[in-house]
N, CA, C and O atoms as CSV, one atom per row, in Angstrom:
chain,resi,resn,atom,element,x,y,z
A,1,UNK,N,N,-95.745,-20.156,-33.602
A,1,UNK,CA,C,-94.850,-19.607,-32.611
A,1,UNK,C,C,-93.421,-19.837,-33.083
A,1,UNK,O,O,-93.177,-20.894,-33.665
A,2,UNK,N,N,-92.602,-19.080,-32.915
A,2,UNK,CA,C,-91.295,-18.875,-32.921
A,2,UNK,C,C,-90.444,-19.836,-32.663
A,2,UNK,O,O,-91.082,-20.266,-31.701
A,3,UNK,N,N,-89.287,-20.727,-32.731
A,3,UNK,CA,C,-88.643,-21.547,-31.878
A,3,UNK,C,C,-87.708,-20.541,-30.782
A,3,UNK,O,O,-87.323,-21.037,-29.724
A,4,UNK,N,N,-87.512,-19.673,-30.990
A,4,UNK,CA,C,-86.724,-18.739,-30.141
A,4,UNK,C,C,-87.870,-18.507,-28.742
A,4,UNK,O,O,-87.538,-18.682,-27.569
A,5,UNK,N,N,-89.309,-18.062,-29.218
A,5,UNK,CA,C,-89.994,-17.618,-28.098
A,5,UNK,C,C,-90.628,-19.594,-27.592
A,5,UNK,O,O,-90.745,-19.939,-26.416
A,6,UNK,N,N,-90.789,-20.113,-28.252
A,6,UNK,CA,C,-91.221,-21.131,-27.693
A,6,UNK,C,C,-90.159,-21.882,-26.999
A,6,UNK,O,O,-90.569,-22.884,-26.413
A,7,UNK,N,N,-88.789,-21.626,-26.914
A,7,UNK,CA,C,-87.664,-21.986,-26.558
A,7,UNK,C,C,-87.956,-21.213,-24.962
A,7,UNK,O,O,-88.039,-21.626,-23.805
A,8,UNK,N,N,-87.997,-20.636,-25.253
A,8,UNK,CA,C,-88.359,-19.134,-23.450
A,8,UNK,C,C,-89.505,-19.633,-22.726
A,8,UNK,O,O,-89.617,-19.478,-21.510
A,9,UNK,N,N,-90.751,-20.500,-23.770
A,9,UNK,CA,C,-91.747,-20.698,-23.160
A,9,UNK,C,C,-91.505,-22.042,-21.858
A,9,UNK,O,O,-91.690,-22.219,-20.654
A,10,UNK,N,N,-91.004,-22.722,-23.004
A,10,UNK,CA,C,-90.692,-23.863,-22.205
A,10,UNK,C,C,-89.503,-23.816,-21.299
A,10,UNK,O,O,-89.538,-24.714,-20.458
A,11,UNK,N,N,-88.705,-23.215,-21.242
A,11,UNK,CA,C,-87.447,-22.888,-20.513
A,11,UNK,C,C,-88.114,-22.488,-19.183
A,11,UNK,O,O,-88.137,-22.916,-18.029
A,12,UNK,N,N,-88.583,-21.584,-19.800
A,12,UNK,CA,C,-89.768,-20.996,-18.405
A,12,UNK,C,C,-90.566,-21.692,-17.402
A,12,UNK,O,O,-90.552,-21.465,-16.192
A,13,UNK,N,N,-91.388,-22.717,-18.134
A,13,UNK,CA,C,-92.135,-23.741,-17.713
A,13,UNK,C,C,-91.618,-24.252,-16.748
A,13,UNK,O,O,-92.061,-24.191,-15.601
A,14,UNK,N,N,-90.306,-24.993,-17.213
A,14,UNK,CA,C,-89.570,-26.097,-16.583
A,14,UNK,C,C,-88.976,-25.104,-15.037
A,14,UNK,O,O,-89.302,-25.277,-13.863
A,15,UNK,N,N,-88.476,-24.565,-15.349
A,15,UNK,CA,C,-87.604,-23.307,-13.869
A,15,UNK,C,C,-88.715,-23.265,-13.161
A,15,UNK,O,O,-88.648,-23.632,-11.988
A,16,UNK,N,N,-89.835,-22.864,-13.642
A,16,UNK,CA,C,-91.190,-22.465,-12.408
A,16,UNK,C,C,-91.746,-23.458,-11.870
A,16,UNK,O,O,-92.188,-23.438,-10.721
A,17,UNK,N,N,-91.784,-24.320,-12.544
A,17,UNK,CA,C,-92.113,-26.304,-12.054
A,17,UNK,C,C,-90.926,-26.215,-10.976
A,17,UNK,O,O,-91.218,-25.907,-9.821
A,18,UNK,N,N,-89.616,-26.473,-11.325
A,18,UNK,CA,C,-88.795,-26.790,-10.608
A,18,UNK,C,C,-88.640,-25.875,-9.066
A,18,UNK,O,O,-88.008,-26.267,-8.084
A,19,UNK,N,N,-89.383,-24.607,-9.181
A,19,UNK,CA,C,-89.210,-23.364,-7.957
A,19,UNK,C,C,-90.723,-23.783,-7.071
A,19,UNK,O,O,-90.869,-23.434,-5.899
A,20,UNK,N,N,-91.682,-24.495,-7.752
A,20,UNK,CA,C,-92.661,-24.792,-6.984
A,20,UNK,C,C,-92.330,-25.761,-6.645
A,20,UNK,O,O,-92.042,-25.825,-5.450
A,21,UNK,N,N,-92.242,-26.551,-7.167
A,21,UNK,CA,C,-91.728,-28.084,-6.072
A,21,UNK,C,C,-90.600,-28.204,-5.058
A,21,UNK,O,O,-90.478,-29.083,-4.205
A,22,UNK,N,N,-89.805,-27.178,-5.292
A,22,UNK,CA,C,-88.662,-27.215,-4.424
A,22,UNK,C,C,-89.332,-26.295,-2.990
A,22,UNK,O,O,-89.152,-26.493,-1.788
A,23,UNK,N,N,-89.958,-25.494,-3.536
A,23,UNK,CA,C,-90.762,-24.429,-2.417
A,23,UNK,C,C,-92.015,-24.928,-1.912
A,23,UNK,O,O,-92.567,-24.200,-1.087
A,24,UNK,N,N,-92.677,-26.168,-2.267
A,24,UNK,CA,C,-93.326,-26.748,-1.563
A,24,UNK,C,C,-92.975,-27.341,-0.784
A,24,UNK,O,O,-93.454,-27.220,0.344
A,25,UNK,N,N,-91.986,-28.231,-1.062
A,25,UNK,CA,C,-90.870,-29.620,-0.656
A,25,UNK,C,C,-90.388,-28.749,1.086
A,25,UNK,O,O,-90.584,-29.200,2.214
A,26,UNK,N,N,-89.530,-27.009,0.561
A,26,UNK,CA,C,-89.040,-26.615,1.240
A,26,UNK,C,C,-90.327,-25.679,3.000
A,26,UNK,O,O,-90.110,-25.661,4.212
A,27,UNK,N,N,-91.128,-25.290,2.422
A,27,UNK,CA,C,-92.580,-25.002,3.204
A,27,UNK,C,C,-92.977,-25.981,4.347
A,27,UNK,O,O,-93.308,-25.786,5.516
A,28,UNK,N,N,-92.787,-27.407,3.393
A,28,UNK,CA,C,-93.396,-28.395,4.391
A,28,UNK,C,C,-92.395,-28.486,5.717
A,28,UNK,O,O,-92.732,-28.876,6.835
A,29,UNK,N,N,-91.123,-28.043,5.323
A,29,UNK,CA,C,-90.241,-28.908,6.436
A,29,UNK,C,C,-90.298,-27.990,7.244
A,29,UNK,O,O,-90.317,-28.316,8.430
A,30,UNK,N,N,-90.351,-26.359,6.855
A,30,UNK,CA,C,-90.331,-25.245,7.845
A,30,UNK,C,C,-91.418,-25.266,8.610
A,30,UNK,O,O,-91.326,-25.087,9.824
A,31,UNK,N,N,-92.705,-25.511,7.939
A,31,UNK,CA,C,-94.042,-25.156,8.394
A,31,UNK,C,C,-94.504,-26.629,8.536
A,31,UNK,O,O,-95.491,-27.060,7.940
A,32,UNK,N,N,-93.890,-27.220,9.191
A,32,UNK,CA,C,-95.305,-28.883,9.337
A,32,UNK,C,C,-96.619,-28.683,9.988
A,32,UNK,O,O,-97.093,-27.799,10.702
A,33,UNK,N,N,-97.051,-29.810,9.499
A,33,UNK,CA,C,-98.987,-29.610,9.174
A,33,UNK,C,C,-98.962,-29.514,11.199
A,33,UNK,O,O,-98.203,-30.070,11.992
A,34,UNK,N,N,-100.017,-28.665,11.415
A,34,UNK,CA,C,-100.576,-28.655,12.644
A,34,UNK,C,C,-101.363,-29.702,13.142
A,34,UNK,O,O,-101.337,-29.923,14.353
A,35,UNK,N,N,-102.047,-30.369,12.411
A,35,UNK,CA,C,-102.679,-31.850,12.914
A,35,UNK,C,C,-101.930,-32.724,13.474
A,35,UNK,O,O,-102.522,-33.473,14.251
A,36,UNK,N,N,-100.494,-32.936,13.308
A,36,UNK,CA,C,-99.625,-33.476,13.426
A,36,UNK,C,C,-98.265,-33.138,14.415
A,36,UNK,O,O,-97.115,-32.827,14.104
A,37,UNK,N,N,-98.851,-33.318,15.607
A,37,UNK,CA,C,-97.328,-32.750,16.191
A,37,UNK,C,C,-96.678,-34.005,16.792
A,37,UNK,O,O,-97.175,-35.049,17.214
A,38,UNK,N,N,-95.137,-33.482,16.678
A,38,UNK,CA,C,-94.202,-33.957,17.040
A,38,UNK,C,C,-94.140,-35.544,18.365
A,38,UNK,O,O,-93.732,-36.704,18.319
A,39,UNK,N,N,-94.838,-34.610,19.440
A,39,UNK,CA,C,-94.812,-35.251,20.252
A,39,UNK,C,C,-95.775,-36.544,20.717
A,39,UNK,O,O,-95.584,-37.526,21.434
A,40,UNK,N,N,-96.762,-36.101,20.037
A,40,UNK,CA,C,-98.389,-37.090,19.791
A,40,UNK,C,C,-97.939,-38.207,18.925
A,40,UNK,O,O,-98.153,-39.333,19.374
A,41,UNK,N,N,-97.303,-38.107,17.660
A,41,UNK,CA,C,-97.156,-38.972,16.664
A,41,UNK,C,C,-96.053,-39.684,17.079
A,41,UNK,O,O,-96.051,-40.650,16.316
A,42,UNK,N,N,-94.873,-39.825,18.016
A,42,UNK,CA,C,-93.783,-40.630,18.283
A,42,UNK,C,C,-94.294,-41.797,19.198
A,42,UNK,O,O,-95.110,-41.492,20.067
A,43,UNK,N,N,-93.887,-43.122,19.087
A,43,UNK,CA,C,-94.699,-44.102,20.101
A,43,UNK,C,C,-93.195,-43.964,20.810
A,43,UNK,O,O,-93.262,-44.436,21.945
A,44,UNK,N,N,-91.737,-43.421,20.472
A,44,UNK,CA,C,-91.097,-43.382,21.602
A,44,UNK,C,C,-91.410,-42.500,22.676
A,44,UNK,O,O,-91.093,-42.688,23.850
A,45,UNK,N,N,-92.113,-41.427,22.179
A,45,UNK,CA,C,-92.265,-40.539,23.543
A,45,UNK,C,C,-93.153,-41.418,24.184
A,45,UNK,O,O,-92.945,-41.522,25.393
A,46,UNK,N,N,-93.942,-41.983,23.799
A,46,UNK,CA,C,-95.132,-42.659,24.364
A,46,UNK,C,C,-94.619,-43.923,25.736
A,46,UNK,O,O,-95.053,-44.244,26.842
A,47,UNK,N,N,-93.307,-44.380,24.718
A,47,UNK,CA,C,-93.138,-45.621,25.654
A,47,UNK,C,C,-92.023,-45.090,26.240
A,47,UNK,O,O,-91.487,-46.020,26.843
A,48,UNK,N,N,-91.284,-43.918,26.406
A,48,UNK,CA,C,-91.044,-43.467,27.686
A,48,UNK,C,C,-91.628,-42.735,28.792
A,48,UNK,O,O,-91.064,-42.672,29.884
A,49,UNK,N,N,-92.860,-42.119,28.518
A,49,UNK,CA,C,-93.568,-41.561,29.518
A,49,UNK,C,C,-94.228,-43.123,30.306
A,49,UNK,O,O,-93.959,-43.276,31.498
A,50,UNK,N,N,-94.927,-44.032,29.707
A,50,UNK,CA,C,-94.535,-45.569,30.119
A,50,UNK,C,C,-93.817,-46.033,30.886
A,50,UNK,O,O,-94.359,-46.546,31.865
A,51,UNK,N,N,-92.118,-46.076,30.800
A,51,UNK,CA,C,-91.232,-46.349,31.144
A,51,UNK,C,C,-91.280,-45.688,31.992
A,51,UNK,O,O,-91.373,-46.527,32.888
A,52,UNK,N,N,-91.301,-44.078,32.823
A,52,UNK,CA,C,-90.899,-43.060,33.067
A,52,UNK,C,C,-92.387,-43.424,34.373
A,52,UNK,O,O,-91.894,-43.442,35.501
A,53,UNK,N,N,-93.574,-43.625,34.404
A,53,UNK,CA,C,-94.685,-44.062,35.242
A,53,UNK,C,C,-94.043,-45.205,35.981
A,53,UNK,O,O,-93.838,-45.357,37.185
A,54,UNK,N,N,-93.744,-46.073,34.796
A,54,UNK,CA,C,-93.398,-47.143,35.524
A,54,UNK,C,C,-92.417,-47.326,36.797
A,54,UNK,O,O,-92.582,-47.879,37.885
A,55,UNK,N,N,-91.502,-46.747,36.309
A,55,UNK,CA,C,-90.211,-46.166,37.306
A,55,UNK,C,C,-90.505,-45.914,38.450
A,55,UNK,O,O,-89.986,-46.512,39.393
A,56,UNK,N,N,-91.819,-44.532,38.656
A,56,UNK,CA,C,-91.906,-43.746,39.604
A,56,UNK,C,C,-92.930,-44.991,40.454
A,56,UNK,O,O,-92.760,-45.128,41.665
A,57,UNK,N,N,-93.821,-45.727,39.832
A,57,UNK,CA,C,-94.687,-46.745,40.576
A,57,UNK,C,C,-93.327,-47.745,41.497
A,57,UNK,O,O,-93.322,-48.140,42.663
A,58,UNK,N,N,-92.334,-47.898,40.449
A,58,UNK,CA,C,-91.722,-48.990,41.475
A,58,UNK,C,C,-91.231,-48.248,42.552
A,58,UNK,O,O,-91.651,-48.527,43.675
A,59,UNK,N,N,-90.085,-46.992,42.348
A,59,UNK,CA,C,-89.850,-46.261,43.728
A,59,UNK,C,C,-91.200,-45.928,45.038
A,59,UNK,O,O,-90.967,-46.053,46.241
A,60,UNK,N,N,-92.229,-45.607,44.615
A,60,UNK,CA,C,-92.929,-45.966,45.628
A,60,UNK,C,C,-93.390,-47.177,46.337
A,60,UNK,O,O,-93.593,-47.117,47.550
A,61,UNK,N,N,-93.569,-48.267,45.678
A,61,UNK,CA,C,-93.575,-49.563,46.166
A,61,UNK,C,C,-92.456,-49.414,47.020
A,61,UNK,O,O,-92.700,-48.873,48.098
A,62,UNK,N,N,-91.321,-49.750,46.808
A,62,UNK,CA,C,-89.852,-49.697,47.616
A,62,UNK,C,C,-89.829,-48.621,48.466
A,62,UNK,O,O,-89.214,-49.033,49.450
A,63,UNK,N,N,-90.118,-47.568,48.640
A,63,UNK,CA,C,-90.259,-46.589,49.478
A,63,UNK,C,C,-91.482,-47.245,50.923
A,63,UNK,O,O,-91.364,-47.297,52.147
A,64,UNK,N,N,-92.709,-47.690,49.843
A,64,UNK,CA,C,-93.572,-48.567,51.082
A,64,UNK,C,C,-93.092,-49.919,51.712
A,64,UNK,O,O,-93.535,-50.586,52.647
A,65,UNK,N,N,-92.311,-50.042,51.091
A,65,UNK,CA,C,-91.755,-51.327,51.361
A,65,UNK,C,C,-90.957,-51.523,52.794
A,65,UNK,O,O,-91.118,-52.437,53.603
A,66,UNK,N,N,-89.962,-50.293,52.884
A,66,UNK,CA,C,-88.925,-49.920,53.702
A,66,UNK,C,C,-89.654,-49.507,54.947
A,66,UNK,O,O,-89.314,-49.644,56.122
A,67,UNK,N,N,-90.715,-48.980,54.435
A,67,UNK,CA,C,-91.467,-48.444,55.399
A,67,UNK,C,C,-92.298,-49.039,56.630
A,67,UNK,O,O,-92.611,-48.624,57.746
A,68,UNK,N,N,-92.522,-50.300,55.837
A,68,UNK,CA,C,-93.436,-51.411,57.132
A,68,UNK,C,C,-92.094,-52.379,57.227
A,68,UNK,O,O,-92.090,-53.357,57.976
């Protein structure tokens, strides 16, 4: 082979490596995996819906409270 065409080969190589990994890299962030959502995987949402129960349990206590 040529050094001119094997110069293109590998030139080539390297750009199309570099356009798949960047376009994988870039796929994932647009398209995240469906097994995985947002709201399931955070333990903050978790420990404010927690927080957020908890809240509403004490206003009713205090609401029964006032009440007798």
């Amino acid at each position: 082979m040529r050094a001119v065409t094997r110069n293109k080969v590998v030139n080539n190589l390297y750009f199309s490596t570099f356009l798949i990994a960047f376009a994988s890299v870039a796929i994932g962030s647009i398209l995240p995996c469906p097994a995985h959502s947002v709201e399931s995987d955070s333990p903050a949402v978790e420990q404010h819906k927690l927080q957020l129960t908890h809240e509403q349990e004490v206003k009713k206590n205090n609401a029964l409270r006032k009440e007798i």
